[in-house]
N, C-alpha and C positions, 0 to 999 in steps of 0.2 A: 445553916440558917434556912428556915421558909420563909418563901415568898410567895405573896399570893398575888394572884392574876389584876388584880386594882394595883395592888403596892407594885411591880414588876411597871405598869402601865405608866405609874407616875414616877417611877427611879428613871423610866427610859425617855424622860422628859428633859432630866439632867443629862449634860453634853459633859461628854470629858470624865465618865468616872473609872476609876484603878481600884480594884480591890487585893491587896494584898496586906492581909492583916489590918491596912489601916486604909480611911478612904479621902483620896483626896478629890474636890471640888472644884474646877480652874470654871466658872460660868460666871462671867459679867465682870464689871471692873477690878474688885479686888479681890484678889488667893485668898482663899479661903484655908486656914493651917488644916493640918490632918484630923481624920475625927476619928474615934478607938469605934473599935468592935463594936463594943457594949452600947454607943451611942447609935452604933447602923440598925442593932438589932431593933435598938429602942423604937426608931422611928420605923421601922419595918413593922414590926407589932403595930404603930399606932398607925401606919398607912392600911396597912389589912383591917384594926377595927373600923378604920373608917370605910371602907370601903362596905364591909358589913352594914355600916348604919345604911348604905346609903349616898352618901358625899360624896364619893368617887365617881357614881353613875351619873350625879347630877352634873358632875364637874364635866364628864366624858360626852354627853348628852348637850353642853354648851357646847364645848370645843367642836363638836361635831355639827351645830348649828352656826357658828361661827364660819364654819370651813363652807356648808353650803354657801351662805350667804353669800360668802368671798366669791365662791363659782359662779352663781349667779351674777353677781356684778360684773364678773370679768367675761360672761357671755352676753350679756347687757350692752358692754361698753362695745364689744368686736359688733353684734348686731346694729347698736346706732351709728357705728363708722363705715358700715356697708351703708345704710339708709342716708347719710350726708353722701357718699359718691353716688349712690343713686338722686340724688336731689329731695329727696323724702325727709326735708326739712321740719316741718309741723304737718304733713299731710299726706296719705292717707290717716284718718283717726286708728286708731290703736296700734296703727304702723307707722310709725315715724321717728327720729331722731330726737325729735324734743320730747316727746312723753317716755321714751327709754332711759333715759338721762334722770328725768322728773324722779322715773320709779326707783333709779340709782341711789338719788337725794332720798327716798323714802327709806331705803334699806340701809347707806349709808352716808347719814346725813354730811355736809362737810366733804365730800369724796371730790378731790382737786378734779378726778380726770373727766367728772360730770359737769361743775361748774365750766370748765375750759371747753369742754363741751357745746353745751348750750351759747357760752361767747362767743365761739365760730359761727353756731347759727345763724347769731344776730350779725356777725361780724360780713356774712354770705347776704346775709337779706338784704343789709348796709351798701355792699357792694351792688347789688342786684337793681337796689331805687337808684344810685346814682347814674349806671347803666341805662334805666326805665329815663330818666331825666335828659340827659344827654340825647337822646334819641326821642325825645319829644313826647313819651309814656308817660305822660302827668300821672292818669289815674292808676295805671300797672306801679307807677311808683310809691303810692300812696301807699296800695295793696303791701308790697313789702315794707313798707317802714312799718304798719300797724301789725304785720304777722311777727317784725324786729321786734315791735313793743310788748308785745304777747307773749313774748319767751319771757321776759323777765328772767335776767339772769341775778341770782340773789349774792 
């Protein structure tokens, strides 16, 4: 049997395969029975034409944006966790914790460890006015409850 370099790409997608005369399938919850020759060739053929149209690049070309993106977020997330120990809360502009976060939400909307994120911020600033109050920093406490309110964590 050929196989061509898209069909190879997306067989080596599939976890768990055994080629001996017949092919079996163990990926996700249910076993899949055995599938004959004739059905591998089949889809072999139709993986290679696809890959011909076109389909396959496109598909390869997500997954492959996909995977930046993940990288990005997850140098994203280590840079805003240095910028909260440095205290680089909402400030300096382009450098700070909160607008890393923000950009996280932009790329992946819903991402728990951006939200959880940003909470801490607010959750630091929270700390920070009570601190400010207790010690008689009326206005220094203000300052933090309005930069708290300015995260808007969503």
């Amino acid at each position: 049997m050929v196989v061509g370099p898209a069909a190879l790409y997306l067989l080596s997608a599939l976890s768990s395969l055994s080629l001996d005369g017949d092919l079996k399938i163990r990926n996700g919850p249910a076993y899949l029975p055995k599938v004959r020759a004739e059905s591998v060739n089949r889809v072999v053929a139709d993986l290679n034409s696809a890959a011909d149209s076109g389909i396959v690049s496109a598909t390869q070309q997500s997954m492959s944006s996909t995977y930046e993106v993940d990288r990005s977020v997850e140098k994203l997330l280590q840079s805003a966790a240095r910028d909260i120990s440095a205290m680089r809360l909402t400030t300096p502009h382009r450098n700070n914790a909160k607008e890393k976060y923000r950009t996280i939400l932009q790329l992946q909307p819903g991402c728990s460890e951006a939200i959880k994120g940003l909470e801490n911020i607010v959750s630091i600033y929270l700390a920070m006015s009570r601190a400010s109050v207790r010690e008689g920093k009326f206005l220094q406490a203000r300052t933090y409850l309005n930069r708290a309110r300015d995260v808007r964590v969503f």
